[in-house]
N, C-alpha and C positions, 0 to 999 in steps of 0.2 A: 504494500500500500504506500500512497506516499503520504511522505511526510511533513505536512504542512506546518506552516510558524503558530498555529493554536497546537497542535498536537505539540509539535517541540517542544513548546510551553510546558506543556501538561509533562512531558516525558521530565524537563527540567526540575518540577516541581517535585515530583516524584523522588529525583535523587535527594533532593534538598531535605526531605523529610526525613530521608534513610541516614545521608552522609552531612550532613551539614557542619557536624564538630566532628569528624571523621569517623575512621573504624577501627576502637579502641582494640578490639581482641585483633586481627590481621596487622597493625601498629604495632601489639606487642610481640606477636608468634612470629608471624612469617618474613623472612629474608625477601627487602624488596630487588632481590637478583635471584631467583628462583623461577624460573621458567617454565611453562607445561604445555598442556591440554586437556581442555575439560570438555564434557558431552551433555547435550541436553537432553534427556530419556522419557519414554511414555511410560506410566504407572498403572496407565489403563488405559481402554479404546476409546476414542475419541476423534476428533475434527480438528486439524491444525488452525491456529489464526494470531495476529499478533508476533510475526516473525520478525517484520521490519523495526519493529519499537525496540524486539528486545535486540536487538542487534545494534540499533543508535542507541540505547542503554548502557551497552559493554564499550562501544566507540567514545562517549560524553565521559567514559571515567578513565578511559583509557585509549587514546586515538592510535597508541603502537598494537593496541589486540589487535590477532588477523580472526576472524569469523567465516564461517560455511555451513551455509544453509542446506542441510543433507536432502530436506522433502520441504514441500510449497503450500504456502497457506491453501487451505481447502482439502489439503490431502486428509485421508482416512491413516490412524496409526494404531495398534496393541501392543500393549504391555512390551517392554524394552526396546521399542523400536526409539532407532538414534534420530532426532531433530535437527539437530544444532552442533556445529564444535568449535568451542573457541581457543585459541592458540594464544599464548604470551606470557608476561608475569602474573604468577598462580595469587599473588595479593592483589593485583587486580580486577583478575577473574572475580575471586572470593568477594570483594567488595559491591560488587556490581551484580553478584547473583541474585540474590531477594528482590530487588524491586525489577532486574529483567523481568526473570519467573512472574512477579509479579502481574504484569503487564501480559504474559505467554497464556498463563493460566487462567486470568480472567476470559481473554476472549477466545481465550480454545473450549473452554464452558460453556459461552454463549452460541460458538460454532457447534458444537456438539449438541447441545439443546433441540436446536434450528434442525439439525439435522436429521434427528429423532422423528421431529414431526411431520417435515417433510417426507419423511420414509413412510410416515404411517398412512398418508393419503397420496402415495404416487401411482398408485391406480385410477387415480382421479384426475380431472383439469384444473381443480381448486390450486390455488397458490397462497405459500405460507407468506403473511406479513409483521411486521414487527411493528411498537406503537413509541409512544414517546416516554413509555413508561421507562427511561434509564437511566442509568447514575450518573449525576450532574457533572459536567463535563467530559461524561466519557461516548457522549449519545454517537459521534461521528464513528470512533471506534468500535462500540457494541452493532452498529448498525452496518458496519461495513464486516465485522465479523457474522452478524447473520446472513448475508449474503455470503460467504464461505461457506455456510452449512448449509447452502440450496434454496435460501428462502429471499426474501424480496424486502425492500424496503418503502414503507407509509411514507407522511409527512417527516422534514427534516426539523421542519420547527413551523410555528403560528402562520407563517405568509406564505408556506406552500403547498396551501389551498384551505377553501370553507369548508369547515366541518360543522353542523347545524346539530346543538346537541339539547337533551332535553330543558337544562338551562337555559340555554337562546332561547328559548320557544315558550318557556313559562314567563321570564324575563318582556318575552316579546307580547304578549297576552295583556298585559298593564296598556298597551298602547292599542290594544284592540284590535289584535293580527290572529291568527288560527296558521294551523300547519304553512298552507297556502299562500298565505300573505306574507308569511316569515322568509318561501324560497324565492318567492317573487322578487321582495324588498334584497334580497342578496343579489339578485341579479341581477337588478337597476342597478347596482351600488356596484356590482364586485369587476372586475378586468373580466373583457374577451375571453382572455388568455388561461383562465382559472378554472378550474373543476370545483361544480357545488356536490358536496356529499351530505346526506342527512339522517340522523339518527331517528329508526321508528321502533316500537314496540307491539307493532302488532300489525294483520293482513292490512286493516282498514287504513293503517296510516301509511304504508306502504302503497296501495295505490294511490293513495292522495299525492305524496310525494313524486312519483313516477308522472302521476298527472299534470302535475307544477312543473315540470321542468326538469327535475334534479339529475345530476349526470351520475351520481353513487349515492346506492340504497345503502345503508347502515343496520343490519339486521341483529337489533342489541338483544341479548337475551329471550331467543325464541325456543319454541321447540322444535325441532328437527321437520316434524310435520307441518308443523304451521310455516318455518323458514322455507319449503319446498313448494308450497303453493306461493309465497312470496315469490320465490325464484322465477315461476314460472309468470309472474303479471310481469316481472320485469323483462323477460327472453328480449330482445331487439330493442329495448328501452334505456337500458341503465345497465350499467355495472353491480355487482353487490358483493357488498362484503357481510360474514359474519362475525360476530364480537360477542365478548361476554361471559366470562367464568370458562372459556374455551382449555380442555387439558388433554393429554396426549388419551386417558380413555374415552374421551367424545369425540376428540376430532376428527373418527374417522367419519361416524355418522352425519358430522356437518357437512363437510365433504361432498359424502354421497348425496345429500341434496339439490348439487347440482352449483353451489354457489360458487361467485368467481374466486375470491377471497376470505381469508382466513385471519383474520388480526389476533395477534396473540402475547399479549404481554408479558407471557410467563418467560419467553425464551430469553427476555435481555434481565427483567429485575427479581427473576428466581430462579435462574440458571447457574450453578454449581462450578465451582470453579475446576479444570480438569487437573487431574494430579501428574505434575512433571516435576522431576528432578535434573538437578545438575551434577555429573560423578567426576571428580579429576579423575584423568585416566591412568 
């Protein structure tokens, strides 16, 4: 991935947290003229993601380490398989492992999550997405790691695109608006260029919405049965998504409804971090 100056940011911040009065225990052990190689190893199966961050990790604490990237973000790994090898002075190395790892295992978690669910509907046309549910500052990261594990990325943040959610709508009710006048009033107001999506809970509002205009049905908290007649007012009309308490035991059932979309918050803000290690060799 590349690595933008907010990312670098972040990666800098990172260190600063770990190393900032330095690294009392490699300071007092190890000979900074010690030289090696260390390996980044799989603990368990998983999704690779987050290779380039830990690699400008090990480069920011030490720009003489040499690195090699044995397998590529999105790769599939089990248990001892090699990731990563880094070359140089072993106090370097050492100092710099924790918040690498750090950064490797957060979004190899998140890859791996994505990847889970994906799997469990690839019999289907439904496509996995991910929402804004992610830890603050890390959303560009988490999100580009769901796309490593076969899934798709939502909005990146509030301007790209209207989402009409139950809020708007009761909000918009003081002023004397109903579903109707809510998608209307976005579309006098919103750019050309913009996709309206609207959150409904039920058939009835679902056609309303479809009726209005809306370019994405938001299918919050339905049942499987009720979202599949929803699907089907929308066929040639609209796009849909489903949302809502979505887990790896239902999702296949949404799925088979037929829906285009899967929004699934669980894969960025309850997704487990994968377990890797670093071994000198």
């Amino acid at each position: 991935m590349q690595i933008t100056p907010d990312i670098e940011k972040l990666i800098d911040l990172a260190i600063m947290e770990d190393y900032s009065m330095g690294d009392a225990t490699t300071d007092a052990l190890i000979p900074n003229k010690i030289t090696g190689t260390a390996t980044v190893v799989a603990d368990e199966h998983g999704t690779i993601a987050g290779l380039d961050l830990a690699v400008k990790t090990f480069d920011k604490i030490d720009p003489e380490l040499k690195t090699k990237i044995i397998i590529s973000d999105g790769s599939k790994v089990s248990e001892n398989d090699q990731i990563l090898q880094i070359s140089g002075l072993l106090s370097s190395i050492l100092t710099a492992e924790r918040t690498a790892l750090n950064f490797l295992r957060k979004l190899s978690g998140v890859a791996t999550e994505t990847s889970k669910y994906v799997s469990e509907i690839s019999h289907t046309n439904s496509k996995i997405v991910d929402t804004r549910k992610t830890t603050p500052g890390f959303r560009a990261l988490e999100k580009y790691a769901v796309r490593m594990g076969g899934g798709h990325n939502h909005r990146q943040n509030l301007a790209d695109g209207i989402l009409i959610k139950d809020n708007h709508v009761k909000t918009l009710e003081l002023e004397g608006l109903n579903l109707t006048g809510v998608i209307q009033k976005a579309k006098e107001n919103a750019s050309h260029t913009i996709k309206i999506e609207v959150e409904v809970e039920s058939i009835k509002q679902a056609e309303e919405a479809v009726l209005a205009g809306a370019d994405i049905i938001l299918l919050d908290n339905m049942a499987p049965e009720d979202m599949k007649i929803a699907v089907e007012l929308c066929v040639n009309k609209a796009v849909t998504e489903a949302s809502g308490g979505i887990n790896l035991s239902t999702v296949r059932a949404v799925a088979e409804t037929g829906v285009d979309l899967i929004s699934v918050g669980a894969i960025t803000h309850s997704a487990p971090n994968l377990d890797l290690s670093l071994d000198i060799d």
